[in-house]
Structure formats: structure tokens, C-alpha cells
C-alpha positions in Angstrom: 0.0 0.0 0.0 1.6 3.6 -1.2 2.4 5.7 2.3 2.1 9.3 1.5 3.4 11.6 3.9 2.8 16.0 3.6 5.4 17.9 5.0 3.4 21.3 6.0 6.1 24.5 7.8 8.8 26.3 6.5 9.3 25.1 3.0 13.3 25.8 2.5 13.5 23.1 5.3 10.8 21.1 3.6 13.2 20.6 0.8 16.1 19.2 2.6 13.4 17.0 4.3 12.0 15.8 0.5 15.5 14.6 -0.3 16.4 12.6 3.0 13.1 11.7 2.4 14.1 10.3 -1.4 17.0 8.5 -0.3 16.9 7.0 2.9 12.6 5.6 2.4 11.9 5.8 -0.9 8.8 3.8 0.1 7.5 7.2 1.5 5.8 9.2 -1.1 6.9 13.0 -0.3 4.8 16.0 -0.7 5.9 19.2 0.0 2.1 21.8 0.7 0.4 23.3 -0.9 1.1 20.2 -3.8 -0.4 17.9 -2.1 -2.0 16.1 -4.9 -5.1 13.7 -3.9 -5.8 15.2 0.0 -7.6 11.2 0.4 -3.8 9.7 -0.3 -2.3 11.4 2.6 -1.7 9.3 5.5 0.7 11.1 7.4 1.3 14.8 8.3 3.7 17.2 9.6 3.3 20.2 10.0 3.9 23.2 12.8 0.3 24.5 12.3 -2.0 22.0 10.3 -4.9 23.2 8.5 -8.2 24.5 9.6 -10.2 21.5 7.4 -7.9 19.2 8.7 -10.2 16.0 9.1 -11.9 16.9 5.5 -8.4 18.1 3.5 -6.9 14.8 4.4 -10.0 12.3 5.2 -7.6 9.7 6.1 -5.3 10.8 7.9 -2.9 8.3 10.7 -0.5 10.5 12.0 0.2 14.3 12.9 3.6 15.0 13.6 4.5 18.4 14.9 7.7 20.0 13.5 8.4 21.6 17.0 9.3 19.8 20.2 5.9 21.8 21.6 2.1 20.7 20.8 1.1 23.9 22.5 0.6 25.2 18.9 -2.0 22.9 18.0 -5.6 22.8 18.8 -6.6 20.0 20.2 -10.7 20.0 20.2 -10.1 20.6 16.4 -8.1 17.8 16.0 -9.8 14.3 15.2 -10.6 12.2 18.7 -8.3 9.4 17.7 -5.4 10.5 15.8 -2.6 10.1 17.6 0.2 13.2 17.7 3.7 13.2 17.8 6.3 15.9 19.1 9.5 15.9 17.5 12.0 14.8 20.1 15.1 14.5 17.9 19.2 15.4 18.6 19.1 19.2 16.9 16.9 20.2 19.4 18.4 18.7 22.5 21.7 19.9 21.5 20.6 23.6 20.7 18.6 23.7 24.2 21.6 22.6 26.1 24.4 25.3 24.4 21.6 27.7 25.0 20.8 27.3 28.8 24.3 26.2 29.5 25.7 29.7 27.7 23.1 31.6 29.7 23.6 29.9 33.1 27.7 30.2 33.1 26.9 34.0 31.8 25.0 34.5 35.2 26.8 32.6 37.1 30.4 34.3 36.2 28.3 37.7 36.3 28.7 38.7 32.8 26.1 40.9 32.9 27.6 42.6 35.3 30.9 43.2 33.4 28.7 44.4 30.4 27.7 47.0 32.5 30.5 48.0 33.9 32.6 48.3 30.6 29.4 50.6 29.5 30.3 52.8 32.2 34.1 51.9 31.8 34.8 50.9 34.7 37.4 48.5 36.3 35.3 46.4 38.5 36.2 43.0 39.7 33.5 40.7 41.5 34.5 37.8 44.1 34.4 34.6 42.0 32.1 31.6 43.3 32.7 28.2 42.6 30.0 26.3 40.3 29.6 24.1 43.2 28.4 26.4 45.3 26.0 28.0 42.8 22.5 26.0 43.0 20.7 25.9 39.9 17.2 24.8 39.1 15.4 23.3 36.4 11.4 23.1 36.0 10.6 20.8 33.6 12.6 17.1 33.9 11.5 15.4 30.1 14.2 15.1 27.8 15.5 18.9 27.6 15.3 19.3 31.3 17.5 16.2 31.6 19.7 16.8 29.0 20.5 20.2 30.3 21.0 19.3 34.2 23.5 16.7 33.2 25.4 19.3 31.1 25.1 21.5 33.8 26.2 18.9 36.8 29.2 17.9 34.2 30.4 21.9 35.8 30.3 20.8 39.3 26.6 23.3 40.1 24.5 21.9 42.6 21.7 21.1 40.7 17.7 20.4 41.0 15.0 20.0 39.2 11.0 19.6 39.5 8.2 18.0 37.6 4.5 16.9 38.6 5.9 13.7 38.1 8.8 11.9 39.9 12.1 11.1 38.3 15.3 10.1 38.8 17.8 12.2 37.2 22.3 11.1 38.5 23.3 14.0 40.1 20.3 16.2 40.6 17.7 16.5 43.8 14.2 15.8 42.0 11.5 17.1 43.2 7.8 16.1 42.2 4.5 17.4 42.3 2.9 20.8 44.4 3.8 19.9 47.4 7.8 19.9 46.7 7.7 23.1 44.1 8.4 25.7 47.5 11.2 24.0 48.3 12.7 23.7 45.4 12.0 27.6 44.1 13.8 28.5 47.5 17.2 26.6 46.9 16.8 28.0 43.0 19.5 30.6 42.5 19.2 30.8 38.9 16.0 29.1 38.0 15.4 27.6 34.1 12.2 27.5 32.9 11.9 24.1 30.5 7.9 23.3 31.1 5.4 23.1 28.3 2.8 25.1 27.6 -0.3 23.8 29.1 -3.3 25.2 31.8 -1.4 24.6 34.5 1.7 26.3 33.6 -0.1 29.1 31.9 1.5 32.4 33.7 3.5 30.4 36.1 6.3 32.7 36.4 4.4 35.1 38.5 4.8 37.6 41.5 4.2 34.7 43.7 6.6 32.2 42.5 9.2 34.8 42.2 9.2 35.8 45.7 9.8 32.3 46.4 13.3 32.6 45.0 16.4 33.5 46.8 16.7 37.3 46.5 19.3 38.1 43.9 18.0 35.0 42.2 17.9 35.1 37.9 15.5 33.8 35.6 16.7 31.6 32.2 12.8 31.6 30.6 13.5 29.1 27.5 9.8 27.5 27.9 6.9 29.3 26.2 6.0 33.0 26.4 2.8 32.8 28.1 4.5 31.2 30.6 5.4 34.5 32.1 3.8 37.6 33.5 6.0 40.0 32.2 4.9 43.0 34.5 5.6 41.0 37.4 9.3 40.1 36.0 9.7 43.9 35.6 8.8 45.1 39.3 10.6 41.8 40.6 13.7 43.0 38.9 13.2 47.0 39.8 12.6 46.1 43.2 15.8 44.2 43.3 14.4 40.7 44.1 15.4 39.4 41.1 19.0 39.9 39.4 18.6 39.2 35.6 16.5 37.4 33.1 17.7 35.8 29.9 14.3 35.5 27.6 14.1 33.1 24.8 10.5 33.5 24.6 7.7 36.1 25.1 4.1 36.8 24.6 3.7 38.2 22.1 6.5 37.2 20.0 7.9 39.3 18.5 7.4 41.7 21.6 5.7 45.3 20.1 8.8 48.0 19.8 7.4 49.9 22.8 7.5 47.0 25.2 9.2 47.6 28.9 11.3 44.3 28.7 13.3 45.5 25.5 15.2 48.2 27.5 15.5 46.9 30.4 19.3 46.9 31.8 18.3 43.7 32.9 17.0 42.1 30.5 18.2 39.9 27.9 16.3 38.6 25.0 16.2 36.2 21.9 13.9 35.9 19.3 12.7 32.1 20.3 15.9 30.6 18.8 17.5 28.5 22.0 16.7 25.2 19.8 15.8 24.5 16.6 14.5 21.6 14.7 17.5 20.2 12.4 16.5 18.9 9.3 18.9 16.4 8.7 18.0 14.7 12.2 14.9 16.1 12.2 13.1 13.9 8.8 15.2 10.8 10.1 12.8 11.0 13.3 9.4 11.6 11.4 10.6 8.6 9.1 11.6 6.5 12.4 8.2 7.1 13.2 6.2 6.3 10.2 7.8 2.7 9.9 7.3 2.6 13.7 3.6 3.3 13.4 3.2 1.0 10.1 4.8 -1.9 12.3 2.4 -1.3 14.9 5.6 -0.4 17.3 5.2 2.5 20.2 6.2 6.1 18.5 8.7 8.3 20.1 7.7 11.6 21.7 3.6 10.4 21.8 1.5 12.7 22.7 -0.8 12.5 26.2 -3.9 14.9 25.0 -5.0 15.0 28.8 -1.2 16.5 29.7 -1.2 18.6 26.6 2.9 17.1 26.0 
């Protein structure tokens, strides 16, 4: 039976995608939108927003693969009931996620930030030196970024944790789990990463109230989703000198309007969403992974749980 897979984002990456695709599973038929030809043919679909006519366009559709490691993109009550959704959980990502946070945390840590200032201002101004190990540093969020980032980060010698609503085990770090343990760990947090999806519960997390949790002086590495954060409450957190710095990979809106507060900020740092992206090379080996693992009837990687949202 002819598999057709649709490849539906950004189409320069679409092509690099189309020739893995050509060489490595020629038993894939490749189709790059809008020419998807025959919409019935389609059984399998990536795409980082799919279409509004989704369950008509393609009437027999298998498989949705996002494009993104997030879902939080994709509307779930207009999705059909039963077809299951993949993230991509692939190498490209991981690796980008982990320069990015561990760039950002040794730029805190060594008070960088501080320097920059000071050069500004030129001025000759040393700062006391603390060692990594006595720098704690904690990680919300333990899937695979979370992980992959506290074990680059424990490779330093930081005294590491990390928290989830779900235990783990992670060598090196204190895990904490669930509510209950999420005071504790903010208050041991002197540079805190933000790594959690996008989903109800996390939906303006980093609030007035978690931030007053933090050690004062404490700094924020946000590299989750925008919505995520109440950016007014950052703002007076930092004014009133509870909170050191924040490095911001992500904001709400994004891009942020020209006028907004957190673009001048002396405290602020910000990037335009790009601490990971999705490699094509690794990326279409994944998706094709996944299609012969679906065909086979085998469990998919990075399977999404509607009810979590991730």
C-alpha cells in the first residue's frame, strides 16, 4: 500500500526534508504543501500549524507530527478524537537547548552581565568569584531537555535540581515532584530555568508569587513558552531588586511590540525564540523513524498525552 506523507512549515527546510526523504525511504511518497495532490492519499502529516479543514483536507489521515518539540501550537478539540500526535523529540533540538541554557547559566553565574555594565560605564570592577559548586541551579521541567541540560550542567560541578508533577530520577540532581515539593525547590533556586510546556497549568507560572519564592538576587533563564510569564511581574521583581537578571528566549507576544518595557531593560536579555531549533537532517530521520514505527504497529517516540497537553 503507497504511504504518502505532507510535509506542512517552513518550505526551504521542507526541501532538505524531500531529499532525505528520497533517499533514505523511498517507500515514502513525499509531498511538500500546498502540492499535495489527492488530499484522500495522505496518510501522514507534519506540520507546525495543520490546517483549519484538517479532518476533510486529508480524510484519512494516521499520523500528525508536529515540526516543534511543543504541541502547545495545536488545537486539540479541532483535532480528530483518535489520531494520535507526535512531538519531535530529535538530537538538533536537544543539542541547541543545552548550548543555550548552559551559555546563559555560566553567563549568570560568572556575572557577565555585570561586566557588560560596567565596561558601559568603563569601569574596572572585579567581582569575588564563586565556585560552580556552590552555585544551586534549578530546572522546571525534567523530560528530555530538562535532563539533557541538568546533566550538562552537573558535568560543571553546580549543585543542581529539578522539579516536575511527576517523579524522576535524574544522577546528580535533587528531583523534586509534584505541588507539594515546588516551595522547596524555588527556594534553593538561585538561577532558575524555565523548561515546562505550555499547558493550563503552567499558563503564567512565572508570577509575582513564584518569584518571591526565589532567593533574593536570584535570575530567571525563561526558555519554555511565552505565556508562561507575566511580564509585568518580572519587571517590578527585577526594579525592586528581588530578582538579578533574566535571559528570555521566549515572550508573549512574540515578537514583543517595539514599545514594550522588557526590550530596555538593563536587565533584561532577550532572543527571538531561537535557543533550539529543529535540524533537518536529524529532524526527517525521526518523522521517518516514526512512520515505519507506526506502520509496524511499534510504540512512537515523543507520543503525545492529550490529557497532559505534552
Amino acid at each position: 500500500m503507497r504511504q504518502v506523507f505532507v510535509y506542512k512549515a517552513d518550505p526551504q527546510r521542507g526541501r532538505q526534508w524531500a531529499e532525505i526523504f528520497r533517499d533514505e525511504a523511498p517507500e515514502i511518497e513525499f509531498r511538500l504543501w500546498p502540492e499535495i495532490g489527492d488530499g484522500a492519499d495522505v496518510g501522514y502529516l507534519a506540520a507546525w500549524q495543520p490546517p483549519p479543514d484538517l479532518a476533510t483536507r486529508f480524510p484519512n489521515l494516521q499520523l500528525l507530527l508536529s515540526t516543534g518539540a511543543g504541541v502547545d501550537q495545536f488545537d486539540f478539540a479541532a483535532l480528530p478524537a483518535g489520531l494520535p500526535i507526535v512531538r519531535m523529540v530529535e538530537p538538533g533540538i536537544v543539542n541547541g537547548m543545552v548550548e543555550y541554557v548552559t551559555h546563559a547559566v555560566l553567563d549568570l553565574h560568572r556575572d557577565m552581565p555585570a561586566y557588560r555594565r560596567a565596561q558601559q560605564q568603563r569601569q574596572w570592577q572585579v567581582i569575588s568569584v564563586r565556585p560552580a559548586s556552590e552555585r544551586r541551579i534549578g530546572v522546571l521541567g525534567l523530560g528530555s531537555l530538562g535532563q539533557a541540560v541538568l546533566d550538562k550542567l552537573v558535568s560543571f560541578g553546580f549543585d543542581c535540581a529539578g522539579w516536575s508533577r511527576s517523579r524522576h530520577e535524574v544522577p546528580g540532581v535533587a528531583c523534586h515532584a509534584g505541588a507539594g515539593e515546588l516551595d522547596g525547590f524555588l527556594a534553593r533556586s538561585e538561577i532558575l530555568v524555565c523548561l515546562l510546556p505550555l499547558t493550563d497549568a503552567t499558563h503564567g507560572l512565572l508570577n509575582a508569587s513564584l518569584f518571591g519564592k526565589l532567593p533574593n538576587g536570584a535570575s530567571l533563564v525563561h526558555v519554555g513558552r511565552g505565556p508562561q510569564l507575566v511580564a509585568a511581574d518580572l519587571l517590578r521583581a527585577l526594579d525592586e531588586g528581588h530578582l538579578a537578571e533574566a535571559v528570555l528566549d521566549v515572550t508573549d507576544p512574540e515578537p514583543l511590540p517595539g514599545d514594550h518595557a522588557l526590550w530596555s531593560h538593563p536587565r533584561v536579555r532577550i532572543t527571538p525564540h531561537i535557543a533550539s531549533m529543529t535540524q533537518p537532517q536529524t529532524a526527517a530521520r525521526v518523522a521517518i523513524d516514526n512512520v515505519r514505527r507506526f506502520a509496524r504497529g511499534e510504540p512512537l517516540v515523543g507520543l503525545v498525552d492529550r490529557a497532559r497537553g505534552y
